[in-house]
N, C-alpha and C positions, 0 to 999 in steps of 0.2 A: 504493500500500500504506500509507504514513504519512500521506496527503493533500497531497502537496504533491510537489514537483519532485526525483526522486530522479539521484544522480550516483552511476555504478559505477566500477570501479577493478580491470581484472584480472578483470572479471566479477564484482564484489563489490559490492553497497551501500555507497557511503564516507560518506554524508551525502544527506540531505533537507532541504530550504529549504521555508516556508512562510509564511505572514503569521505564525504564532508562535513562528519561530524557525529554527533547527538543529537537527537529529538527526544527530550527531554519531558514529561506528563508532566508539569510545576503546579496542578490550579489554575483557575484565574486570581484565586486572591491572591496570590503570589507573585503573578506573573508580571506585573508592571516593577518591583522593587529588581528581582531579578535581573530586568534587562539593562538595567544599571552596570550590573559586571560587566569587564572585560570580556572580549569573545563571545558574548552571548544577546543572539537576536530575536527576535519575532519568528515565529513556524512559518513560512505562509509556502499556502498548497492552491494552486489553482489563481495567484492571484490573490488570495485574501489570505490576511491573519488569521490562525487557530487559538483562541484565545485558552490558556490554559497549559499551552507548549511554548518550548522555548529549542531553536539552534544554537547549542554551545559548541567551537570551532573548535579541531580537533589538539590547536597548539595549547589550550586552556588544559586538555584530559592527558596531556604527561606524565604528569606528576600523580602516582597511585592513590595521593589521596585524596586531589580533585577529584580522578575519575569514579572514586569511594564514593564521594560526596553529592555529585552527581545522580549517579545511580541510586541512593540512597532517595535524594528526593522521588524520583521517579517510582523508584518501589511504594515509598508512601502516599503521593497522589494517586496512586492506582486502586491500591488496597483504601482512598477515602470515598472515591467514586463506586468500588465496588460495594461499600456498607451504604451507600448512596447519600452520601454527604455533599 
């Protein structure tokens, strides 16, 4: 769906890996503080924003425990949509 390797969580998309990065599950209530960081944009698919996801670039996920930390959020947004939060 995103072009690259997608991981569920609770039956949820928690993140997609590809040569251009992370797609990232962040919420929306998260998502505007987020794009604050470094390397890290707006999803957009078709044209529009995904509100809720974020592209973090793959120079940010080096370091094991950015891409911890990452991942991490993405487990959690998934598992909060799955309890349907």
């Amino acid at each position: 769906m995103f072009g690259g390797t997608g991981f569920m969580v609770s039956g949820k998309l928690a993140c997609s890996v590809s040569r251009r990065g992370l797609l990232v599950r962040v919420g929306a209530a998260h998502q505007d503080a987020l794009l604050e960081e470094d390397g890290v944009a707006p999803m957009v698919m078709g044209g529009r924003v995904s509100r809720g996801w974020v592209h973090v670039d793959p120079r940010v996920l080096e370091e094991d425990l950015a891409l911890s930390r990452w991942l991490e959020r993405g487990v959690s947004a998934a598992r909060e949509v799955s309890r349907g939060r």
